[in-house]
LOZA-954967 format. One line per 2 residues: number of its first residue (from 0); their letters; for each residue y, z, x of N, C-alpha, C, CB. Coordinates in steps of 0.1 Angstrom, whole numbers. Glycine has a CB too. Layout:
! LOZA-954967
NUM = A = Y Z X Y Z X Y Z X Y Z X ~ ...
This chain:
! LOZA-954967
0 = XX = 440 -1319 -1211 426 -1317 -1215 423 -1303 -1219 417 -1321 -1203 ~ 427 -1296 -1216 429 -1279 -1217 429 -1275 -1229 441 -1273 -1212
2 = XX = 442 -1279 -1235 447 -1279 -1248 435 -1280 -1256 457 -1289 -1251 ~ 434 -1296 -1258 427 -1303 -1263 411 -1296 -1266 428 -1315 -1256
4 = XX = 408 -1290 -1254 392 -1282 -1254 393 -1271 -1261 386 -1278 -1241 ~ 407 -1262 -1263 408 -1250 -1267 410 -1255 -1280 419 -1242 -1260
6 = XX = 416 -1266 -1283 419 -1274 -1303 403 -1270 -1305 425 -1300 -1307 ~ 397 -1279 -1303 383 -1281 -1304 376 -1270 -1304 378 -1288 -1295
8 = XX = 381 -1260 -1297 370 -1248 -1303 377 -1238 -1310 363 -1239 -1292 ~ 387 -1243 -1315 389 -1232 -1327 387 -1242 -1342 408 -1222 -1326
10 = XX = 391 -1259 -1338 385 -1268 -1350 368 -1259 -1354 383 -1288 -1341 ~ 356 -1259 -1344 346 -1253 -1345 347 -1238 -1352 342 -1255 -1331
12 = XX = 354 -1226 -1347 357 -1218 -1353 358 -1221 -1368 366 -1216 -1347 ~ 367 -1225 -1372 372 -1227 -1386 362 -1233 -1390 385 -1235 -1389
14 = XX = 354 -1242 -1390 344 -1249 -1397 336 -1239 -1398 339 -1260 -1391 ~ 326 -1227 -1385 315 -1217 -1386 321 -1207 -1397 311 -1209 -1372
16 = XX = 337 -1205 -1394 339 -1194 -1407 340 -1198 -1422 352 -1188 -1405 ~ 341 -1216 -1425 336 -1218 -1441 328 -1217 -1443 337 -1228 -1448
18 = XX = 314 -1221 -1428 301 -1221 -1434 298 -1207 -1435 290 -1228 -1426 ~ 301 -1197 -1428 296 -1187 -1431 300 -1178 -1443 296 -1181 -1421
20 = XX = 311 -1182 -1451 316 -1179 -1465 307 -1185 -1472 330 -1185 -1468 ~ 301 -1195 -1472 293 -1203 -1480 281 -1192 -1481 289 -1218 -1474
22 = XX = 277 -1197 -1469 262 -1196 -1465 258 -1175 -1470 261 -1200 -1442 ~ 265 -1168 -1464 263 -1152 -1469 262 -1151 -1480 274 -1143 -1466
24 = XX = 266 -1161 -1486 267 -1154 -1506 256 -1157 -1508 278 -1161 -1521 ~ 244 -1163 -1503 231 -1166 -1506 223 -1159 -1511 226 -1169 -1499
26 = XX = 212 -1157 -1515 208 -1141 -1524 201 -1141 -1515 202 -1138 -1542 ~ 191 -1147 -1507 181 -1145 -1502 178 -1140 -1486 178 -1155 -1504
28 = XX = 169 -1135 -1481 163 -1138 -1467 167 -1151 -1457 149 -1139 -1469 ~ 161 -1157 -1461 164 -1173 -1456 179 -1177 -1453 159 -1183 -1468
30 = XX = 185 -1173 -1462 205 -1177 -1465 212 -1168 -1457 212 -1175 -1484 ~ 206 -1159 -1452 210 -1151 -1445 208 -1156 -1433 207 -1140 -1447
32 = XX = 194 -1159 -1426 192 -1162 -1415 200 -1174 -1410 179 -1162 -1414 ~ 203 -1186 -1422 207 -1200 -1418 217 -1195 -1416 208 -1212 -1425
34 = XX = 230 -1184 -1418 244 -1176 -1417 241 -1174 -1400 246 -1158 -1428 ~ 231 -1168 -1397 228 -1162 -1383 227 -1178 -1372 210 -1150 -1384
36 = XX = 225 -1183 -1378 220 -1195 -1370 231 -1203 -1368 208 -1203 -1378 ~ 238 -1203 -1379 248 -1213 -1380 262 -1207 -1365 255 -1213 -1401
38 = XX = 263 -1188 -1370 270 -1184 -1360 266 -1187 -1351 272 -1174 -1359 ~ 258 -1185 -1346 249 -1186 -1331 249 -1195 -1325 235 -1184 -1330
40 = XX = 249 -1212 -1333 253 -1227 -1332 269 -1230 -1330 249 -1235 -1346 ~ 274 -1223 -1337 290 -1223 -1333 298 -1214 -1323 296 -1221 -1345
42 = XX = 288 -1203 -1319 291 -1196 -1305 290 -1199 -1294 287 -1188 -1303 ~ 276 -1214 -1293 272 -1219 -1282 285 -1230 -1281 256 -1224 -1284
44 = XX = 289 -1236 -1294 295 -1249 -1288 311 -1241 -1283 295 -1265 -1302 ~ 316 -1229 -1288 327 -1225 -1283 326 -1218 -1269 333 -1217 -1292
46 = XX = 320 -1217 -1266 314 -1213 -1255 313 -1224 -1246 301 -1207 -1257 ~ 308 -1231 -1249 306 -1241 -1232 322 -1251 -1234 286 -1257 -1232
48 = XX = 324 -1253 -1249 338 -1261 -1245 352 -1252 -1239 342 -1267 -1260 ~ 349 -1235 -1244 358 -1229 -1228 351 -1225 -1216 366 -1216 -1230
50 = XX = 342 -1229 -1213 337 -1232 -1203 340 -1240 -1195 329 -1233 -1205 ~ 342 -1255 -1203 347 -1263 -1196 365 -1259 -1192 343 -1276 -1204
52 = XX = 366 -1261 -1207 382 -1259 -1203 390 -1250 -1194 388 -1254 -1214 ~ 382 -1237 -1188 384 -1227 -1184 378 -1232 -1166 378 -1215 -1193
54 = XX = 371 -1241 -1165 365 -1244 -1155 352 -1230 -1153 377 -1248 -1143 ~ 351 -1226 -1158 343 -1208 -1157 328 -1214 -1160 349 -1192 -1173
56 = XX = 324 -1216 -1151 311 -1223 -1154 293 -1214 -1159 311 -1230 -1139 ~ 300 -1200 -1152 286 -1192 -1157 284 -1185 -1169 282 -1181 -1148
58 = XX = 298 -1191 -1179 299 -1192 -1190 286 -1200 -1198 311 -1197 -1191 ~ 284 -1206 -1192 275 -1216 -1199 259 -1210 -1197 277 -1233 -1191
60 = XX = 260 -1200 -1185 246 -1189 -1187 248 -1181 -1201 245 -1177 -1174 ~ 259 -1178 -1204 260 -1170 -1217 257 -1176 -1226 272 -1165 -1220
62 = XX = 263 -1189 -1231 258 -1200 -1241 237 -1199 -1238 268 -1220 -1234 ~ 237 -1201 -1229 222 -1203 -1228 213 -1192 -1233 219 -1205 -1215
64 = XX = 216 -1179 -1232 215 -1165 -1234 210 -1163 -1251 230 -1158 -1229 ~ 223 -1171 -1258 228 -1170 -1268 220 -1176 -1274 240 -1171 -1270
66 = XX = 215 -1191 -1269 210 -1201 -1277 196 -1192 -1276 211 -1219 -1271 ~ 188 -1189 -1269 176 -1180 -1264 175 -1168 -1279 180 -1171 -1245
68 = XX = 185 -1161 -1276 183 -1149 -1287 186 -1155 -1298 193 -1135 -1286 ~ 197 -1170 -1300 188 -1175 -1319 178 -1177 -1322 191 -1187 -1326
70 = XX = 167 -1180 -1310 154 -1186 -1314 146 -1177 -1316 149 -1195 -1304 ~ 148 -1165 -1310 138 -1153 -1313 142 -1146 -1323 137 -1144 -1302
72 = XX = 154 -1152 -1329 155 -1140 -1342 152 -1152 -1347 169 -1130 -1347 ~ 154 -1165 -1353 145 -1172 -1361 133 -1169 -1361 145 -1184 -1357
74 = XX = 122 -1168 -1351 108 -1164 -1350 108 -1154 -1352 100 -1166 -1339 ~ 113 -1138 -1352 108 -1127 -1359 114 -1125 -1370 107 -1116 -1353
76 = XX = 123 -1137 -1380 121 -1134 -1390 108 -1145 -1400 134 -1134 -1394 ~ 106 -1153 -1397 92 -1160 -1399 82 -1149 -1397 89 -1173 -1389
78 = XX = 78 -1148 -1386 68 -1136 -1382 71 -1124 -1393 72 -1129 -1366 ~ 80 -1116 -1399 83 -1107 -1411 82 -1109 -1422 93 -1104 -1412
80 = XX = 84 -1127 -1423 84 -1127 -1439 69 -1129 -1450 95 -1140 -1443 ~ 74 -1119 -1458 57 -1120 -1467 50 -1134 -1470 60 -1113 -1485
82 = XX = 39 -1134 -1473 28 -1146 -1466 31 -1153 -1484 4 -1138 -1460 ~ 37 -1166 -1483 35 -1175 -1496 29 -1171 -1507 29 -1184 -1494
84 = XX = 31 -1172 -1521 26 -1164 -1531 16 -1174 -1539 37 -1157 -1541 ~ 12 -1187 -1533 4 -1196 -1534 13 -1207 -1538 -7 -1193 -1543
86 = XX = 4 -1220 -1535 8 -1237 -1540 11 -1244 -1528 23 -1239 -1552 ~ 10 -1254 -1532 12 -1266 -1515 26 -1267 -1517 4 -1287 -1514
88 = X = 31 -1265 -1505 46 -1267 -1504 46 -1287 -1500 53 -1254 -1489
């Protein structure tokens, strides 16, 4: 099972590092933040799956920590960004 949890979080690894190849070349604000988000989504799940694997369970306070500080940098970059330049979205 060990193995297997440690495959799985570097499978996760390798997948956050194409998205984040992708995702950075974005010209924008926004493409940047989904880059931040996406890390932050793939730090949580490598995190609790050596958590488990490791049996290290207050690991999973760190994941929680982590998931907390994506949400607040999501919200202060909304909160920063300039106010719509008109039209119904």
């Amino acid at each position: 099972m060990y193995s297997f949890m440690l495959g799985a979080a570097g499978f996760v690894l390798a997948v956050v590092a194409l998205g984040l190849a992708r995702v950075l070349r974005g010209p924008g604000r926004a493409d940047r933040m989904m880059a931040m988000q996406l890390l932050g989504t793939g730090g949580i799940a490598v995190l609790l799956l050596f958590s488990i694997a490791n049996s290290l369970y207050a690991v999973v306070d760190v994941a929680l920590v982590l998931a907390v500080l994506s949400v607040f940098a999501s919200v202060a970059l909304v909160e920063t960004a300039p106010p719509d330049s008109g039209g119904a979205a």
